[in-house]
C-alpha positions in Angstrom: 13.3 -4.2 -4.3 9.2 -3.1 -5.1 9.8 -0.1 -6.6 6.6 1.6 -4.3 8.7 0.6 -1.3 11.8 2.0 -2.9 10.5 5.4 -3.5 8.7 5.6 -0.1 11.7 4.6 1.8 13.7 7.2 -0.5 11.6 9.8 1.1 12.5 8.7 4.8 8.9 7.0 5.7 9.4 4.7 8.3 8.9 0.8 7.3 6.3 0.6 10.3 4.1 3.6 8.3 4.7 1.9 4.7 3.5 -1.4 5.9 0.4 0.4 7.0 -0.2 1.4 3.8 0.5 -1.7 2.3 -2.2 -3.3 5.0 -4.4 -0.3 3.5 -3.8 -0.8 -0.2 -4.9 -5.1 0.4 -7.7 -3.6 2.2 -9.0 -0.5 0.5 -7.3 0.9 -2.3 -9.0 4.8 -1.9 -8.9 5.0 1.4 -4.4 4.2 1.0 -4.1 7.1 -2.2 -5.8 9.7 0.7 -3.1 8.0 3.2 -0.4 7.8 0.6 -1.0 11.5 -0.4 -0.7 12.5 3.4 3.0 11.4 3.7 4.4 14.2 2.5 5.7 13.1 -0.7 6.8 15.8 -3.6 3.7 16.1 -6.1 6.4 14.6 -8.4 6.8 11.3 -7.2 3.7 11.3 -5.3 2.0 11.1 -8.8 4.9 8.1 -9.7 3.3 6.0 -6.7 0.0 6.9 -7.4 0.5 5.6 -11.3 2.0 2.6 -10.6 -0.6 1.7 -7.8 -3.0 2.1 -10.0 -2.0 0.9 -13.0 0.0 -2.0 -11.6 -1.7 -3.6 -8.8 1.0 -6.8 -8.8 3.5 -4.3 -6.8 1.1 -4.1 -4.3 1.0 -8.5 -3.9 4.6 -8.3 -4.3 5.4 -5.4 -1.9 3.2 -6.9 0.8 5.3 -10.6 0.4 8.7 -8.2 0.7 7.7 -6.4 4.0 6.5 -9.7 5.3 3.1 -9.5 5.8 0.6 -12.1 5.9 -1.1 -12.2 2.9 -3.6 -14.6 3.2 -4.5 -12.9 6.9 -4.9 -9.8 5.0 -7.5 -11.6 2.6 -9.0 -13.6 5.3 -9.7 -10.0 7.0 -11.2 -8.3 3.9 -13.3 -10.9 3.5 -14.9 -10.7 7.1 -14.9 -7.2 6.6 -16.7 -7.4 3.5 -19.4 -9.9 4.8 -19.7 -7.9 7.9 -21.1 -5.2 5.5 -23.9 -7.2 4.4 
């Protein structure tokens, strides 16, 4: 199992709120460390996540593939997002 999913299912977040933040992390990375850091996690391992976020952004691919979302919907959407902004 992806260890981000392991540790937020460890502290008792629901799968429907981790897939959220999943969609988040595909979509905007900052905007899911503010949403991450708003789940209640101890400082602890909420720095754990945070570190291997950032410094391993494979997990998040992988961890989207586990939970079964749609990756390529998620990039389609960014990218309509992103040319909606210009």
């Amino acid at each position: 199992m992806n260890p981000i999913i392991q540790l937020l299912r460890d502290e008792n977040i629901p799968d429907e709120q981790i897939k959220a933040v999943f969609i988040q992390l595909t979509d905007n990375p900052l905007m899911a460390m503010n949403s991450i850091a708003q789940l209640g996690i101890p400082q602890e391992k909420l720095q754990a996540v945070m570190m291997q976020v950032m410094t391993q952004p494979q997990l998040i691919q992988e961890a989207v593939i586990e939970l079964g979302l749609d990756v390529e919907a998620l990039a389609k959407a960014k990218q309509t997002l992103e040319q909606s902004k210009k």
